[in-house]
Jmol script that loads the backbone (N, CA, C; Angstrom):
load data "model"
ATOM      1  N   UNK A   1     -81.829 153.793 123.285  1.00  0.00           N
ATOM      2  CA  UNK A   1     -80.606 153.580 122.539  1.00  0.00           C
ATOM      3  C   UNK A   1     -80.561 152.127 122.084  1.00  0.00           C
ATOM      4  N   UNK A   2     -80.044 152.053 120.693  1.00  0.00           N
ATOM      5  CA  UNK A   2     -80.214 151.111 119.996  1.00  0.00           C
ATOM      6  C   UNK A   2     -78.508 150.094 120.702  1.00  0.00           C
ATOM      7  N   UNK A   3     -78.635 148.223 121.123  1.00  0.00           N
ATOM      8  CA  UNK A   3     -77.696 147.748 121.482  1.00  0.00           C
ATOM      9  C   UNK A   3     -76.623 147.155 119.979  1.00  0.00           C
ATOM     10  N   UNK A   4     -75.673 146.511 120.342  1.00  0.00           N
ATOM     11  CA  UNK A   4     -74.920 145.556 119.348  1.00  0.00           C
ATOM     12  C   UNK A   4     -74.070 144.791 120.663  1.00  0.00           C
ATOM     13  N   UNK A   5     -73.975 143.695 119.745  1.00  0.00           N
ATOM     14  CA  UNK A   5     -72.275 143.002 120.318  1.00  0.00           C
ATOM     15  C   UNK A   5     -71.690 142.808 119.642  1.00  0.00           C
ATOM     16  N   UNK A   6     -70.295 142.229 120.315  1.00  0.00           N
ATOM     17  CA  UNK A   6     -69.229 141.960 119.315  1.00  0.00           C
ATOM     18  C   UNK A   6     -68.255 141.209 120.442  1.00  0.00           C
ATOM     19  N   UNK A   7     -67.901 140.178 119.378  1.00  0.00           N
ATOM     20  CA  UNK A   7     -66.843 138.987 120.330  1.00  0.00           C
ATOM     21  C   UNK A   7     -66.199 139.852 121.142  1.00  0.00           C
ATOM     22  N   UNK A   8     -65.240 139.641 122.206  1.00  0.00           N
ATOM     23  CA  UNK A   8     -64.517 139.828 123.131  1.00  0.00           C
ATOM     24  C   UNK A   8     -63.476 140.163 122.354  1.00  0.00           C
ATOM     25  N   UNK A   9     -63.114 139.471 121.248  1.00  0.00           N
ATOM     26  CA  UNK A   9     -61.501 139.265 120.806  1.00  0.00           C
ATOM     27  C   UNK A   9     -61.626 140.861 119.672  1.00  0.00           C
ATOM     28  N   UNK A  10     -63.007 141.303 119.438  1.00  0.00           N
ATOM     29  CA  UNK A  10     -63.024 142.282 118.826  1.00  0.00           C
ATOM     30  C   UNK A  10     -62.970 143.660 119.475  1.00  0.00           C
ATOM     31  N   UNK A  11     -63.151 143.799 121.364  1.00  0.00           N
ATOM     32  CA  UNK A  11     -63.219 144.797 121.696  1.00  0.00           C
ATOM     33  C   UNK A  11     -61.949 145.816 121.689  1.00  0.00           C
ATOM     34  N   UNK A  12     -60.651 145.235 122.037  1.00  0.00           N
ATOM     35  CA  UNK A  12     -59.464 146.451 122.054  1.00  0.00           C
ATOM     36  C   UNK A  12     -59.005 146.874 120.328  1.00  0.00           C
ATOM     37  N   UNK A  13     -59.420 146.939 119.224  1.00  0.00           N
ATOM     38  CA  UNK A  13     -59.687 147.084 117.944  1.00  0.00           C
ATOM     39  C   UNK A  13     -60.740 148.108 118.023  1.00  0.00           C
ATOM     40  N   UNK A  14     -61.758 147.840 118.360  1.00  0.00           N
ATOM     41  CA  UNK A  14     -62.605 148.740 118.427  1.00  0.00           C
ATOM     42  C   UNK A  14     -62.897 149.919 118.929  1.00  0.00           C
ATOM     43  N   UNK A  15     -61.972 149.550 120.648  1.00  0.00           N
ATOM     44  CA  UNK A  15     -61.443 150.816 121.165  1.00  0.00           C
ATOM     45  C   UNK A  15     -60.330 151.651 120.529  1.00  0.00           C
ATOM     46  N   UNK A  16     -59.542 151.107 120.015  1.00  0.00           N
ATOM     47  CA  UNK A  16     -58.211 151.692 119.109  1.00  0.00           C
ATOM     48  C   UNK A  16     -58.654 152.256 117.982  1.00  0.00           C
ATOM     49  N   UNK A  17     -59.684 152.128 117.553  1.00  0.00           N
ATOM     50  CA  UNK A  17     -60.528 152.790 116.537  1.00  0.00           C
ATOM     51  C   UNK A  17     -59.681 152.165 114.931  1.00  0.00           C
ATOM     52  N   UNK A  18     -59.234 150.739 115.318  1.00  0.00           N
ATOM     53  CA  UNK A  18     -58.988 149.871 114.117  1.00  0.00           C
ATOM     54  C   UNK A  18     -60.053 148.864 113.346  1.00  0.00           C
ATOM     55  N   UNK A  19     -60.806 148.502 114.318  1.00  0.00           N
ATOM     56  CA  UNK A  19     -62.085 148.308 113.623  1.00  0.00           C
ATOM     57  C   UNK A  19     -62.970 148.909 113.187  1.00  0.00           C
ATOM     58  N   UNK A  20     -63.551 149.155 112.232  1.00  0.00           N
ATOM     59  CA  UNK A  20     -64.018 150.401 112.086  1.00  0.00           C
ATOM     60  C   UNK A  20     -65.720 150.336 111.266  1.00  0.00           C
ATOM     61  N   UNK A  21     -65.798 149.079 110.625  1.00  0.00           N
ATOM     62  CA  UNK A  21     -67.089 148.510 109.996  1.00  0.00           C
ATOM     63  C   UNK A  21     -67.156 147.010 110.732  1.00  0.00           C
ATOM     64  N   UNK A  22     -68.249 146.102 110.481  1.00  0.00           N
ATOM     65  CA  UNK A  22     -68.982 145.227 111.314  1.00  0.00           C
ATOM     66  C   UNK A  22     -69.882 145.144 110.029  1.00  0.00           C
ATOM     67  N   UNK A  23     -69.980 143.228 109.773  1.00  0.00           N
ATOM     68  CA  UNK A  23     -70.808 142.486 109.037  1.00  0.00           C
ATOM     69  C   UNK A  23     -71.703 141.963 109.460  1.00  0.00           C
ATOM     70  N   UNK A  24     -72.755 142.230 108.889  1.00  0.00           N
ATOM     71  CA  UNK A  24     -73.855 141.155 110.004  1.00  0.00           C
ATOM     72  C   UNK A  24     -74.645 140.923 109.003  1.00  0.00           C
ATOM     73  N   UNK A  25     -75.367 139.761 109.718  1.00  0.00           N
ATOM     74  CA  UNK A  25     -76.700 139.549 108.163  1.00  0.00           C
ATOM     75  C   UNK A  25     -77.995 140.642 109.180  1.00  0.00           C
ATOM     76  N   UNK A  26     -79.094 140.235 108.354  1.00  0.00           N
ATOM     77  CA  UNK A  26     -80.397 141.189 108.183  1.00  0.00           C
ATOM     78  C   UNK A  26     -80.884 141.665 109.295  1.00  0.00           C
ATOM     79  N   UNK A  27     -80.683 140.710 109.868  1.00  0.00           N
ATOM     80  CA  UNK A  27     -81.838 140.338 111.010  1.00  0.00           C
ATOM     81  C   UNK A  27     -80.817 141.341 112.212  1.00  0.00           C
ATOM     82  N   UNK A  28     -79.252 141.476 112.239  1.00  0.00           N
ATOM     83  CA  UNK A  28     -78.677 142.170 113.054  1.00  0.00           C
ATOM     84  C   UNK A  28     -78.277 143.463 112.443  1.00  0.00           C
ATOM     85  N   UNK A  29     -78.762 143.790 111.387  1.00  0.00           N
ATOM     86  CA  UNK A  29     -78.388 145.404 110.542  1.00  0.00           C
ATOM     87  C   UNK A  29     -79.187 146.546 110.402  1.00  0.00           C
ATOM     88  N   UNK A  30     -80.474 146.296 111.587  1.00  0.00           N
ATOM     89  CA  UNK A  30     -81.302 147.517 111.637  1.00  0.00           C
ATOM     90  C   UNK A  30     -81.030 148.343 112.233  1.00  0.00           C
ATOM     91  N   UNK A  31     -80.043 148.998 111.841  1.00  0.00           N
ATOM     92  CA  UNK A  31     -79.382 150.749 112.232  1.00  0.00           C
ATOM     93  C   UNK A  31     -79.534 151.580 110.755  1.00  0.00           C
ATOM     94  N   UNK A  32     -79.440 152.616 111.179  1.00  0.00           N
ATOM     95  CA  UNK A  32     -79.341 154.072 109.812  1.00  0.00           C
ATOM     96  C   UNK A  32     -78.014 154.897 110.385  1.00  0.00           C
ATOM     97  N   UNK A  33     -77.476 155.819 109.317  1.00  0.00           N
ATOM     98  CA  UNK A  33     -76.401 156.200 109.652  1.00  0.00           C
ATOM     99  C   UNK A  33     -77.288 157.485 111.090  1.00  0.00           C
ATOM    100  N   UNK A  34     -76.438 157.690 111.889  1.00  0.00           N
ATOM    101  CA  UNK A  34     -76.604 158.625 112.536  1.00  0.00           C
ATOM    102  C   UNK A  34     -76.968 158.038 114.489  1.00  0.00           C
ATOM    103  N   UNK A  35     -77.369 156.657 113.819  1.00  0.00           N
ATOM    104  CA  UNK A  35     -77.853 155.883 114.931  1.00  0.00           C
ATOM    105  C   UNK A  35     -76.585 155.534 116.399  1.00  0.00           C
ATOM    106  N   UNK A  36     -76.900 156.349 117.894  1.00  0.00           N
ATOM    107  CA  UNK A  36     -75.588 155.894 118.638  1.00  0.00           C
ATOM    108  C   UNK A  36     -76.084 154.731 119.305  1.00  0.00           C
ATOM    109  N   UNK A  37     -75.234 153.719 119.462  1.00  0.00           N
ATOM    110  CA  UNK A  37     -75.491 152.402 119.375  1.00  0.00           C
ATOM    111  C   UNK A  37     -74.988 152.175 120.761  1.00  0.00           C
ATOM    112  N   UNK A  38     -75.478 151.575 121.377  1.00  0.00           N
ATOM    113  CA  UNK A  38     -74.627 150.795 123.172  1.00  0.00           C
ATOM    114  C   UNK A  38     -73.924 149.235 122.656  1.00  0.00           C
ATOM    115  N   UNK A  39     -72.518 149.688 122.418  1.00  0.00           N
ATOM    116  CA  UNK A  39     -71.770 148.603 122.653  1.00  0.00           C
ATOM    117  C   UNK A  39     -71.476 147.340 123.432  1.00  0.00           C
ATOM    118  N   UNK A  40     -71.972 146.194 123.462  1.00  0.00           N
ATOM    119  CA  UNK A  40     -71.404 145.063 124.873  1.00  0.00           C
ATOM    120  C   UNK A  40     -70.620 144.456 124.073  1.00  0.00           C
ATOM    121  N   UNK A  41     -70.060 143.189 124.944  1.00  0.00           N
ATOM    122  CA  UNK A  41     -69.409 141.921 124.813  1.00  0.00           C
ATOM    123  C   UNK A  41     -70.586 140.975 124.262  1.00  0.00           C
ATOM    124  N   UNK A  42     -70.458 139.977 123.287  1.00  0.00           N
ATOM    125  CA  UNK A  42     -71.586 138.441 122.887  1.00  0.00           C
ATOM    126  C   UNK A  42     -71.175 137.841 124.194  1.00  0.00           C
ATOM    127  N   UNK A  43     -70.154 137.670 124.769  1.00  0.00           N
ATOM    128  CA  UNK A  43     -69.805 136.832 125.500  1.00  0.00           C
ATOM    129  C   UNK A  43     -70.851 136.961 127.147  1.00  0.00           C
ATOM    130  N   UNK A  44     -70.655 137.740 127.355  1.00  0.00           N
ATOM    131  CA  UNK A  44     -70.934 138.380 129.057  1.00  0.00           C
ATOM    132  C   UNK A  44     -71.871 139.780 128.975  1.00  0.00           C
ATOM    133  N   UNK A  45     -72.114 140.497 128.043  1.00  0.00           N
ATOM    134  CA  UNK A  45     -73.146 141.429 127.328  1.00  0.00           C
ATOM    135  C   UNK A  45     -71.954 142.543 128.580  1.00  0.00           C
ATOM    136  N   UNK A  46     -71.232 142.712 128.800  1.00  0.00           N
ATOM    137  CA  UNK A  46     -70.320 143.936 129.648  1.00  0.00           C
ATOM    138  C   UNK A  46     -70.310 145.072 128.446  1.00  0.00           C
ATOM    139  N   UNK A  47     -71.043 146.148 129.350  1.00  0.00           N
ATOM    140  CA  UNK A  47     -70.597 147.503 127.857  1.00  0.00           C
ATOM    141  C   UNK A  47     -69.133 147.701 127.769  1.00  0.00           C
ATOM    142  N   UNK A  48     -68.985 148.157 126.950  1.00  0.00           N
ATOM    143  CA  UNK A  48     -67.578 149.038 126.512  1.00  0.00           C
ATOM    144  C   UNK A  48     -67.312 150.138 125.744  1.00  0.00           C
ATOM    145  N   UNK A  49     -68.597 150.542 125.036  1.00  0.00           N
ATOM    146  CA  UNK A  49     -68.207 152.000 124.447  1.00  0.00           C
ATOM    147  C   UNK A  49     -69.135 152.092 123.816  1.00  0.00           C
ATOM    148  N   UNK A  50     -69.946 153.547 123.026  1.00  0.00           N
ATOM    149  CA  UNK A  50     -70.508 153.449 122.270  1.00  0.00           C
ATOM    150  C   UNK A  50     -70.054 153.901 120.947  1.00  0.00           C
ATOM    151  N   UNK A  51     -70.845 153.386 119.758  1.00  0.00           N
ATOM    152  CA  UNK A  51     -70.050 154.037 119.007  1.00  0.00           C
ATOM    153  C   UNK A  51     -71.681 154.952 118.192  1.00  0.00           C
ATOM    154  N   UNK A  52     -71.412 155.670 116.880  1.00  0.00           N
ATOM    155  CA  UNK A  52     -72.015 156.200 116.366  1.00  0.00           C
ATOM    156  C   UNK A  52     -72.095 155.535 115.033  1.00  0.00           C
ATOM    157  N   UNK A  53     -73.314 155.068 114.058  1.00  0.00           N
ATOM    158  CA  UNK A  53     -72.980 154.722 112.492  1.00  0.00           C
ATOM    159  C   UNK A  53     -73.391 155.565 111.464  1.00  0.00           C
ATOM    160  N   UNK A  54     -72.068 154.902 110.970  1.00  0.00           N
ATOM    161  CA  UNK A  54     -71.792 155.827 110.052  1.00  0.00           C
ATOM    162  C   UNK A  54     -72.957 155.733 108.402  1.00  0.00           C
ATOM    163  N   UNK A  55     -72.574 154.597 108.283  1.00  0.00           N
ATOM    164  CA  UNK A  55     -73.900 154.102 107.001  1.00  0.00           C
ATOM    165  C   UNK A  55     -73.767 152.592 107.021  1.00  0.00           C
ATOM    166  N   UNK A  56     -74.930 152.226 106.301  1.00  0.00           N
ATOM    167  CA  UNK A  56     -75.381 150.838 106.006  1.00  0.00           C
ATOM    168  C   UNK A  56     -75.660 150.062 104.967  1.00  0.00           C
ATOM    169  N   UNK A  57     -74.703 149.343 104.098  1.00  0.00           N
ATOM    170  CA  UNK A  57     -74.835 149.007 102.786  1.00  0.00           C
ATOM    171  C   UNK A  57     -74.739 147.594 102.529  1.00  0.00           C
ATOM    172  N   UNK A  58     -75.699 147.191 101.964  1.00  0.00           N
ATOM    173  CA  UNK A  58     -75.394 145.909 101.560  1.00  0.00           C
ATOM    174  C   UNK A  58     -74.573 145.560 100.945  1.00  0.00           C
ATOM    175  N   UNK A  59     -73.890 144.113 101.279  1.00  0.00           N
ATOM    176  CA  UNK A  59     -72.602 143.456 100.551  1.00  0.00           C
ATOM    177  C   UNK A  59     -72.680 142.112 100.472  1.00  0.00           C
ATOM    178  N   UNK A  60     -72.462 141.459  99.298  1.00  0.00           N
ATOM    179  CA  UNK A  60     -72.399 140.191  99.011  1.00  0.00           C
ATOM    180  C   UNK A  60     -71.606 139.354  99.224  1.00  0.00           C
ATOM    181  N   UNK A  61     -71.171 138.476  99.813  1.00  0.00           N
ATOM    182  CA  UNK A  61     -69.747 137.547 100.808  1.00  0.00           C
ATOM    183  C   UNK A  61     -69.025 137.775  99.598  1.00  0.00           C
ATOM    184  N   UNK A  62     -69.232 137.398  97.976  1.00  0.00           N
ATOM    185  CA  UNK A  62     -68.236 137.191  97.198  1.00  0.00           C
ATOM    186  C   UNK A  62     -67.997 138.876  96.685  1.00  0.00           C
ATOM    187  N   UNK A  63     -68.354 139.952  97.305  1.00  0.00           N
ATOM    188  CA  UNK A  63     -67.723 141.091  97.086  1.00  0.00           C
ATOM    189  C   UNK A  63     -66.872 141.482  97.957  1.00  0.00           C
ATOM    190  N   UNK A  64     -66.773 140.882  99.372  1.00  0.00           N
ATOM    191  CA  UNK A  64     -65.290 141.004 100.155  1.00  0.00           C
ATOM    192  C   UNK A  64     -64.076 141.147  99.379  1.00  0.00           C
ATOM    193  N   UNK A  65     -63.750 142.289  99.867  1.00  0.00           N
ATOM    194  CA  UNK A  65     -61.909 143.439  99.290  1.00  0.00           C
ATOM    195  C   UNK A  65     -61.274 143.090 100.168  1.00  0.00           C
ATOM    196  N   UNK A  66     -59.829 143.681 100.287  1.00  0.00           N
ATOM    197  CA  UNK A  66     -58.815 144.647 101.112  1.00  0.00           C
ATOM    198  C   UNK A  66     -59.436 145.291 101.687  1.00  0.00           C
ATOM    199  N   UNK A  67     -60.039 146.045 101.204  1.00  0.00           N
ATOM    200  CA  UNK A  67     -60.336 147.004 101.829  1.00  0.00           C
ATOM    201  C   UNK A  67     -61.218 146.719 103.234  1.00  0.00           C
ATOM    202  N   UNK A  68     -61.976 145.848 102.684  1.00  0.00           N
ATOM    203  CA  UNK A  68     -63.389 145.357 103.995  1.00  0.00           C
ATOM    204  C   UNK A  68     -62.200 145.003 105.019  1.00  0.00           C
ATOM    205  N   UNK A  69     -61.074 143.861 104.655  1.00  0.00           N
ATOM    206  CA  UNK A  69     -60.449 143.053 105.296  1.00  0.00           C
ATOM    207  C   UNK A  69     -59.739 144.129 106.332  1.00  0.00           C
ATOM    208  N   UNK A  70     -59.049 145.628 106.005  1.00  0.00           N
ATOM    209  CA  UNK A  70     -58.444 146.595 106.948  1.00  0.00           C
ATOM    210  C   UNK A  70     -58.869 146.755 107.446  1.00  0.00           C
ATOM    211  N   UNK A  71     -60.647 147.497 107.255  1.00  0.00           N
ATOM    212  CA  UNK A  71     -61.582 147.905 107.923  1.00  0.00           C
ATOM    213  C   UNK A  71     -61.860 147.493 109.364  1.00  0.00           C
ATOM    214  N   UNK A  72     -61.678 146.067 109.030  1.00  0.00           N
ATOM    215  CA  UNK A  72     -61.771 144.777 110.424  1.00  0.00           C
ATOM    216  C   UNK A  72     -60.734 144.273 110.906  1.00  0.00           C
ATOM    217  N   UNK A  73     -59.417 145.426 110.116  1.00  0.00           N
ATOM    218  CA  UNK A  73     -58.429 145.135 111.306  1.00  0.00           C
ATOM    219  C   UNK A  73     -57.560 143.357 110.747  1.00  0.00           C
ATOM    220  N   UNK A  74     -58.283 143.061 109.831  1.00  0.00           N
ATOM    221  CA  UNK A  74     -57.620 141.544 109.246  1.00  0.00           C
ATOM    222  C   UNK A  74     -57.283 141.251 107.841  1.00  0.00           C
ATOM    223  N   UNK A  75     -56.585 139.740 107.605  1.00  0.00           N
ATOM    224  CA  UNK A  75     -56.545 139.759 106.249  1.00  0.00           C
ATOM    225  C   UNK A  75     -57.550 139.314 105.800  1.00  0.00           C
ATOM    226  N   UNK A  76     -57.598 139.398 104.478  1.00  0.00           N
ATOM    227  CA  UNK A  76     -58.828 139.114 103.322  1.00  0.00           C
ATOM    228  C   UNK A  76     -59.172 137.685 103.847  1.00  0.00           C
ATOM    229  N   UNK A  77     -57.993 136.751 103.698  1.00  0.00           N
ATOM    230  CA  UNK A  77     -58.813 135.230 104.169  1.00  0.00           C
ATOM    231  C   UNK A  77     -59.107 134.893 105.722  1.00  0.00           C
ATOM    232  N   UNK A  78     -58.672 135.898 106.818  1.00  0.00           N
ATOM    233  CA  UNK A  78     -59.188 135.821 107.882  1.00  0.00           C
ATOM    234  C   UNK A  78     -60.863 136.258 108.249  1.00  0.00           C
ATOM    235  N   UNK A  79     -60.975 137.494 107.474  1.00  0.00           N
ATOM    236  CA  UNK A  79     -62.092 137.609 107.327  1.00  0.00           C
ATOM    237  C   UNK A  79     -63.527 137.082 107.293  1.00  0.00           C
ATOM    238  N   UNK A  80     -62.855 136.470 105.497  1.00  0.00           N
ATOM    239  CA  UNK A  80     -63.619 135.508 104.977  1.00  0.00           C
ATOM    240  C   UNK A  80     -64.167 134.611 106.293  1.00  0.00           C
ATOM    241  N   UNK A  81     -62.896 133.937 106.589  1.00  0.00           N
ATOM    242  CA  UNK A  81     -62.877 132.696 107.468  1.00  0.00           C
ATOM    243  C   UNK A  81     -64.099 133.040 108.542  1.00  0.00           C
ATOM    244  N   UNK A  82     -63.796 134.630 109.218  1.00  0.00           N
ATOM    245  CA  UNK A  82     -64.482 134.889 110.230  1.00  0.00           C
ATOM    246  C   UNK A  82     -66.169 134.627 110.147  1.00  0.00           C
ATOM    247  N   UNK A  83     -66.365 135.358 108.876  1.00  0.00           N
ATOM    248  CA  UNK A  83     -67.825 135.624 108.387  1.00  0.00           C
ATOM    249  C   UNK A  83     -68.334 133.784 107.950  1.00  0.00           C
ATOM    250  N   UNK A  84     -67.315 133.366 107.510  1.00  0.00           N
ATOM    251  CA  UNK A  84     -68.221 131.931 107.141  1.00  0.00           C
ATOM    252  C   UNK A  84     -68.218 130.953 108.729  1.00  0.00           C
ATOM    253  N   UNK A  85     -67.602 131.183 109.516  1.00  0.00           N
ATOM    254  CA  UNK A  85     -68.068 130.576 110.670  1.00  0.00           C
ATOM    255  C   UNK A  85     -68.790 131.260 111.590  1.00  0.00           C
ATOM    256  N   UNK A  86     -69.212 132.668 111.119  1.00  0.00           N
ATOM    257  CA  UNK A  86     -70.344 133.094 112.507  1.00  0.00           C
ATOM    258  C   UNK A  86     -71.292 132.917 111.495  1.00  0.00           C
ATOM    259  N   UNK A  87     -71.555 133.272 110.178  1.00  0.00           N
ATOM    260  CA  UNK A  87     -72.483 133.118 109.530  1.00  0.00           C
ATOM    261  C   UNK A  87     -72.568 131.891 108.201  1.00  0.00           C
ATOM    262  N   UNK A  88     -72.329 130.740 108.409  1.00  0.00           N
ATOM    263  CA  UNK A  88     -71.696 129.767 107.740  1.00  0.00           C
ATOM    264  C   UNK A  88     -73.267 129.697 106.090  1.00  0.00           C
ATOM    265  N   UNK A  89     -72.718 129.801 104.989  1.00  0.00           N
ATOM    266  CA  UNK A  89     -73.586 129.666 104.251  1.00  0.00           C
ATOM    267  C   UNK A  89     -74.164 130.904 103.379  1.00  0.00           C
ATOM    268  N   UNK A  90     -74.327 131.744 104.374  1.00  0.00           N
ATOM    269  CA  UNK A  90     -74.919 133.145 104.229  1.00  0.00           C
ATOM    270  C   UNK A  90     -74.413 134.379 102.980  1.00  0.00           C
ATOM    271  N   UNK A  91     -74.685 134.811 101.873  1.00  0.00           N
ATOM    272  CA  UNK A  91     -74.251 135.393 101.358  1.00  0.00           C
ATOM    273  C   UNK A  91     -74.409 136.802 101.106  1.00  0.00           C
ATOM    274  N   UNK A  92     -75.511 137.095 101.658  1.00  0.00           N
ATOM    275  CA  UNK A  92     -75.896 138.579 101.705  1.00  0.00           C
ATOM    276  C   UNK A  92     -76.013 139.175 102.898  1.00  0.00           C
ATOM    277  N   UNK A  93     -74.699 140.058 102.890  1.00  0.00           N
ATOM    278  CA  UNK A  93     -74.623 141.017 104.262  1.00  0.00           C
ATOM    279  C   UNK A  93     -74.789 142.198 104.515  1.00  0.00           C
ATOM    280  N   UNK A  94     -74.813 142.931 105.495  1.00  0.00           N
ATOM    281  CA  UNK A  94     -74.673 144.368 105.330  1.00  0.00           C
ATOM    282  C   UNK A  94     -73.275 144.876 106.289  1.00  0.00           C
ATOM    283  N   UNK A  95     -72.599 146.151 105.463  1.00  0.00           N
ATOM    284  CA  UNK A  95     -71.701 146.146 106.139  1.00  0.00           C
ATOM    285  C   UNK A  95     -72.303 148.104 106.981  1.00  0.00           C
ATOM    286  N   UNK A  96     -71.853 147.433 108.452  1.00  0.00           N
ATOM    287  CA  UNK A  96     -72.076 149.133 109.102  1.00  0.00           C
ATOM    288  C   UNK A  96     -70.875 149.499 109.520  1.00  0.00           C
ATOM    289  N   UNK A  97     -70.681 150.794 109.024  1.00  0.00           N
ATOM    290  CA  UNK A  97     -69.993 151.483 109.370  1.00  0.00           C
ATOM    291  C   UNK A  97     -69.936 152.427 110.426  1.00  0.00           C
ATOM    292  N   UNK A  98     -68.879 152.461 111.457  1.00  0.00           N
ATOM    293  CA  UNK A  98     -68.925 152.984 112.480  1.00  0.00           C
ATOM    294  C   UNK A  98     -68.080 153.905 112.743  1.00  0.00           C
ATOM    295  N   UNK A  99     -68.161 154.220 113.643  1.00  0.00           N
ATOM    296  CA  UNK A  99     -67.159 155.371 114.053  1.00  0.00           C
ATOM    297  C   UNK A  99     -67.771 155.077 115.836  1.00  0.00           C
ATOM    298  N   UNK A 100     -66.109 155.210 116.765  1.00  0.00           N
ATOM    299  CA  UNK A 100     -66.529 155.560 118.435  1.00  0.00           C
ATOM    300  C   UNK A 100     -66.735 156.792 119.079  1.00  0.00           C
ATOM    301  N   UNK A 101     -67.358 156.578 119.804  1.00  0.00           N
ATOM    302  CA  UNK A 101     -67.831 157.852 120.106  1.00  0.00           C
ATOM    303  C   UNK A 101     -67.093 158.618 121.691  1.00  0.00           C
TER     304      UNK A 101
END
end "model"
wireframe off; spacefill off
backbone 0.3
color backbone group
């Protein structure tokens, strides 16, 4: 089984099934839809759930919506904000879509 993490501050979102897609650049986006994934913490690697993905599409920082921004549970410039400080610079992402399992 394929792993991921995700900050701490992202896990009760994720359990609530309000987060629902996850940005990452290249090097962290080798899943296909169908793939069930073992969830941890970045922080302490503690599991917490798995989820299942849904699909995998590339996205360009300056194509961030509303829509991406719900997806993750935030607003459009929190987002932003989020993605330019874990990935500061970076403009080509992929967004996966998930679903918990």
């Amino acid at each position: 089984m394929k792993n991921i993490t995700f900050y701490s501050r992202f896990e009760n979102d994720i359990l609530a099934g309000r987060k629902t897609i996850t940005l990452r650049e290249a090097s962290d986006a080798q899943f296909v839809a169908g793939d069930v994934v073992r969830v941890s913490r970045y922080e302490d690697e503690v599991f917490f759930c798995n989820i299942q993905v849904l699909a995998v599409t590339p996205l360009n920082f300056k194509d961030l919506n509303q829509q991406h921004a719900n997806q993750e549970n935030m607003t459009l410039d929190e987002l932003k904000q989020v993605i330019s400080e874990i990935y500061p610079g970076l403009n080509e992402l992929f967004m996966i879509e998930f679903r918990l399992m």
